[in-house]
C-alpha positions in Angstrom: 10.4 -37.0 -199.8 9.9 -35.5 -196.7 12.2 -34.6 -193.9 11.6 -36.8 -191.0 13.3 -34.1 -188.5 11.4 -31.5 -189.7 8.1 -32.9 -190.1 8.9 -34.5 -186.6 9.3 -30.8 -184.8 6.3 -29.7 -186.5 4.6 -32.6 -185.1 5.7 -32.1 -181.6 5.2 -28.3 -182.1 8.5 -27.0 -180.7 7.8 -24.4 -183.4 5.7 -22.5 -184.9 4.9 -23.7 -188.7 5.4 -20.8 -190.7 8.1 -18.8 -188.7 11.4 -19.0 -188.1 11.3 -19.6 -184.6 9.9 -20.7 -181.6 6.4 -19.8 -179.6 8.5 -18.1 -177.7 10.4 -15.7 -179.9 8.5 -14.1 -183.1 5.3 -13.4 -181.5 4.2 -11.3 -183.7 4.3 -13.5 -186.7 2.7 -16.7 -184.9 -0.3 -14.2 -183.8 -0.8 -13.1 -187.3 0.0 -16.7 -188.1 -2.6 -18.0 -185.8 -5.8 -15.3 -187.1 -4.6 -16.9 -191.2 -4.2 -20.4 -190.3 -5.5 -21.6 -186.1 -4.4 -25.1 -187.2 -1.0 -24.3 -187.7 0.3 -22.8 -184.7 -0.6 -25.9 -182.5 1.6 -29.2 -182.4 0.0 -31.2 -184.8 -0.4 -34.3 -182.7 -2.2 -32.6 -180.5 -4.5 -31.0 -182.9 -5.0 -34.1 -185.1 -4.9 -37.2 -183.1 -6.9 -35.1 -180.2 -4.9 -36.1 -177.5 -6.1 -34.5 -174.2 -2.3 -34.3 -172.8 -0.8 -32.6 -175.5 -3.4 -29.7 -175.0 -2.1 -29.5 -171.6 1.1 -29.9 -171.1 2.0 -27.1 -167.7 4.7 -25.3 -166.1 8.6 -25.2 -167.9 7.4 -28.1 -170.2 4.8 -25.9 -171.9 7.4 -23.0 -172.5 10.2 -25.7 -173.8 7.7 -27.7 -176.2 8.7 -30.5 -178.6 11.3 -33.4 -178.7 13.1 -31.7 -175.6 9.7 -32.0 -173.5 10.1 -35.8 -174.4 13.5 -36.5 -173.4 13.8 -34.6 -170.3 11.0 -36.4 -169.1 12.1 -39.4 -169.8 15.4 -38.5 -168.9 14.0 -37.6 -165.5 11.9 -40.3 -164.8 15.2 -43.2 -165.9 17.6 -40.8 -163.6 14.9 -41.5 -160.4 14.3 -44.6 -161.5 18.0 -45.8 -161.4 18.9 -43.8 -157.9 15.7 -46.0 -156.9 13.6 -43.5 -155.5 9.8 -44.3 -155.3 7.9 -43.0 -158.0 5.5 -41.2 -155.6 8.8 -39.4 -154.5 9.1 -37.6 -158.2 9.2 -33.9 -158.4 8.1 -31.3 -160.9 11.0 -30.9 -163.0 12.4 -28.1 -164.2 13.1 -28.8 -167.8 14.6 -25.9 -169.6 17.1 -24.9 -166.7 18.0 -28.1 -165.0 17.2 -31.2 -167.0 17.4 -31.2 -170.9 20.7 -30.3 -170.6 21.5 -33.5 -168.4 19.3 -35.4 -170.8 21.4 -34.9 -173.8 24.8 -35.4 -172.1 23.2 -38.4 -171.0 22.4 -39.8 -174.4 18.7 -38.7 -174.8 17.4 -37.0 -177.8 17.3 -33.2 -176.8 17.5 -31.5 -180.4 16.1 -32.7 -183.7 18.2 -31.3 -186.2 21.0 -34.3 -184.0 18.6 -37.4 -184.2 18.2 -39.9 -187.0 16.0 -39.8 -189.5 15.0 -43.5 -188.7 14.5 -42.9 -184.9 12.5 -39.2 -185.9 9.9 -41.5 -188.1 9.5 -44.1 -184.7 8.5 -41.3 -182.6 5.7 -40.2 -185.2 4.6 -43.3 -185.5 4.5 -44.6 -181.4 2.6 -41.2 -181.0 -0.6 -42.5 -183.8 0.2 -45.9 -183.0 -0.9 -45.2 -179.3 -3.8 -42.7 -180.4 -5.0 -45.4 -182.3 -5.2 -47.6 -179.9 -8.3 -47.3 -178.2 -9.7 -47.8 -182.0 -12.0 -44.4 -181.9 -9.8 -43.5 -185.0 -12.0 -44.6 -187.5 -13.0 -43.8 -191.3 -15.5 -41.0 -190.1 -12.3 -39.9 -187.8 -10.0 -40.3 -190.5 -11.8 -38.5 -193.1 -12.1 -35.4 -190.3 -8.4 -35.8 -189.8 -7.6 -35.5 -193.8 -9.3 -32.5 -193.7 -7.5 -30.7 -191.2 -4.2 -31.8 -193.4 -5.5 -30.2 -196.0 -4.9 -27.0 -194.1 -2.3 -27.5 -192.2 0.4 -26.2 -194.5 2.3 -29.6 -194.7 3.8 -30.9 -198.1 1.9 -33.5 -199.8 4.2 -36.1 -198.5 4.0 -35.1 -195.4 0.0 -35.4 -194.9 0.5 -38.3 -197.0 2.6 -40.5 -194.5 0.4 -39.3 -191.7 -2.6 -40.8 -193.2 -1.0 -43.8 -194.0 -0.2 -44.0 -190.8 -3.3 -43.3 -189.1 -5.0 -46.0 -191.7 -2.4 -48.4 -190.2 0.0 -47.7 -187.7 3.4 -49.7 -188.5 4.1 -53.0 -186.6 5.0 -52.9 -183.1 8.0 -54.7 -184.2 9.0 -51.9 -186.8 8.1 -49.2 -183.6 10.5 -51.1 -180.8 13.3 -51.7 -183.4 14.2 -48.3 -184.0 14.7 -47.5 -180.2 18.8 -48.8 -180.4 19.2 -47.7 -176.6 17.9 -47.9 -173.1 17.1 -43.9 -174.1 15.7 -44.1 -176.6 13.4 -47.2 -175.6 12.5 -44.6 -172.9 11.7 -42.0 -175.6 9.8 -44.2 -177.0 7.8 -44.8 -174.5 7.3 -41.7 -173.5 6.3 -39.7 -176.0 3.6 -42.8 -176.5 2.3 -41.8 -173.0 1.8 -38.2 -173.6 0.4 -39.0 -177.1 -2.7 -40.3 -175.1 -4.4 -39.6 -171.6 -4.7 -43.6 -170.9 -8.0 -44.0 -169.7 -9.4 -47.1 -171.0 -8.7 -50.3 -171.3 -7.4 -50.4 -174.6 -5.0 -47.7 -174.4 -3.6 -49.1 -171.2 -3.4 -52.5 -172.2 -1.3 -50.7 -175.6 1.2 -49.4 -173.0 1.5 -52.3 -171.1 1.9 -54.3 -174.1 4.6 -51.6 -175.6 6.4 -51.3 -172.2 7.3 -55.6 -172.3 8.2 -55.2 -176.0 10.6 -52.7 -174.8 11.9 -54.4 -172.3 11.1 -51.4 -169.9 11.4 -52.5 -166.1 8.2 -52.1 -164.7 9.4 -49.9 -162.2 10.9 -47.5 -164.7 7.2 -47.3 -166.1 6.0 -46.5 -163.2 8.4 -43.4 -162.8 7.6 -42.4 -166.8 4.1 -41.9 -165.6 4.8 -40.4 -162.4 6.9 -38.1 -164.3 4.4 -37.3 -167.2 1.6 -36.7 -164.8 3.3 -34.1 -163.3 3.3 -31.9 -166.0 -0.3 -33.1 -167.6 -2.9 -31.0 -165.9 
C-alpha cells in the first residue's frame, strides 16, 4: 500500500520526485532529473488533471510549494475573515516568512509528514473531485492521463488509486467527512479552489455546492478566493 503522505507531497509538488529535497535545494539533481523524466519534476496535479492555477501559482507561494501553500492560504483568508475585514481588503501574503508558521500554531496542516493519513487521502481526492467536475475528464482524457502515470515514477499503487479516482471521484460525503475541524474544512476547500481555475458553470456550481456541505460561511468563501486569486496569475 501506498503512503498517503508521501504520495500526497508528490501530488502537491513540494518536492522534487526523485531527490531528496526540495526545488529549491538540489538543483542540480532536479535539472538532470527534469532532461530524464519532464513529468516528474512538476506537482502532479498540475501536470495530470491540467489545472491552469497550479501552473501558476506567483510570488512566496511558488518558492514554498505543496501542503504549506494550502494552509497558509487558507489560514490567511479564515484569519481576515474572522477580524472581518472585506475580502477586497486582502493582501498578498507572504507565506514562507509570515504566515505558515501562524498557520500551523493555529491548527492548519503546514507539514505532511504531521497530518493523517485519512485527511492526506481527502485532499487528493477534493483536488480530482473538483477537476472532474466540469466533466471534460473523460475516457479519451483518462486514457491520456494513464499514460502520463506510466511515467511518472509512481508505485503501481499509487497510479492505481489515482485512476480510480479520476474514474470516480469518492462521494462528497466521504470528501467533507474527513475535514474534523473548521481548518481543515478550510483546507479542504482550498486546495479544491486551486485544483481548478472555476470558469464555468459546472465547476462553480461544484464549489458552491462543496462550500454548504462544509458548512463554510459564505463570507469565509469569499475571502478563500480573494486570497487564492492573489497568488494565481
Amino acid at each position: 500500500m501506498f503512503d498517503p503522505k508521501t504520495l500526497l507531497d508528490q501530488f502537491l509538488g513540494s518536492k522534487v520526485p526523485g531527490t531528496n529535497d526540495t526545488v529549491r535545494g538540489k538543483a542540480g539533481d532536479a535539472v538532470q532529473l527534469a532532461k530524464d523524466n519532464p513529468l516528474a519534476t512538476g506537482a502532479i496535479a498540475a501536470v495530470l488533471l491540467g489545472t491552469g492555477a497550479g501552473r501558476s501559482i506567483t510570488g512566496s507561494a511558488l518558492k514554498l510549494g505543496g501542503l504549506a501553500v494550502v494552509a497558509g492560504l487558507g489560514y490567511q483568508a479564515y484569519k481576515n475573515y474572522q477580524a472581518g475585514k472585506a475580502p477586497q481588503e486582502s493582501e498578498t501574503p507572504q507565506l514562507e516568512t509570515d504566515v505558515v508558521p501562524e498557520a500551523e500554531r493555529s491548527g492548519f496542516d503546514t507539514d505532511v509528514e504531521k497530518m493523517d493519513d485519512d485527511f492526506a487521502l481527502a485532499l487528493m481526492r477534493a483536488m480530482i473531485a473538483a477537476a472532474r467536475s466540469d466533466g471534460h475528464v473523460d475516457e479519451e482524457e483518462r486514457a491520456r492521463i494513464a499514460d502520463r502515470l506510466a511515467v511518472s515514477g509512481l508505485a503501481s499503487d499509487a497510479q492505481a488509486f489515482i485512476n480510480a479516482e479520476l474514474e470516480g471521484s469518492a462521494p462528497l460525503d466521504e470528501i467533507v467527512a474527513a475535514a474534523k475541524t473548521d481548518e481543515q474544512k478550510v483546507e479542504i476547500y482550498t486546495a479544491s479552489r486551486l485544483a481548478i481555475d472555476p470558469d464555468t458553470r459546472a465547476e462553480r456550481g461544484y464549489l458552491n455546492m462543496l462550500a454548504g456541505r462544509l458548512g463554510l460561511p459564505d463570507e469565509l468563501v469569499d475571502h478563500i478566493e480573494a486570497t487564492v486569486s492573489g497568488v494565481v496569475a
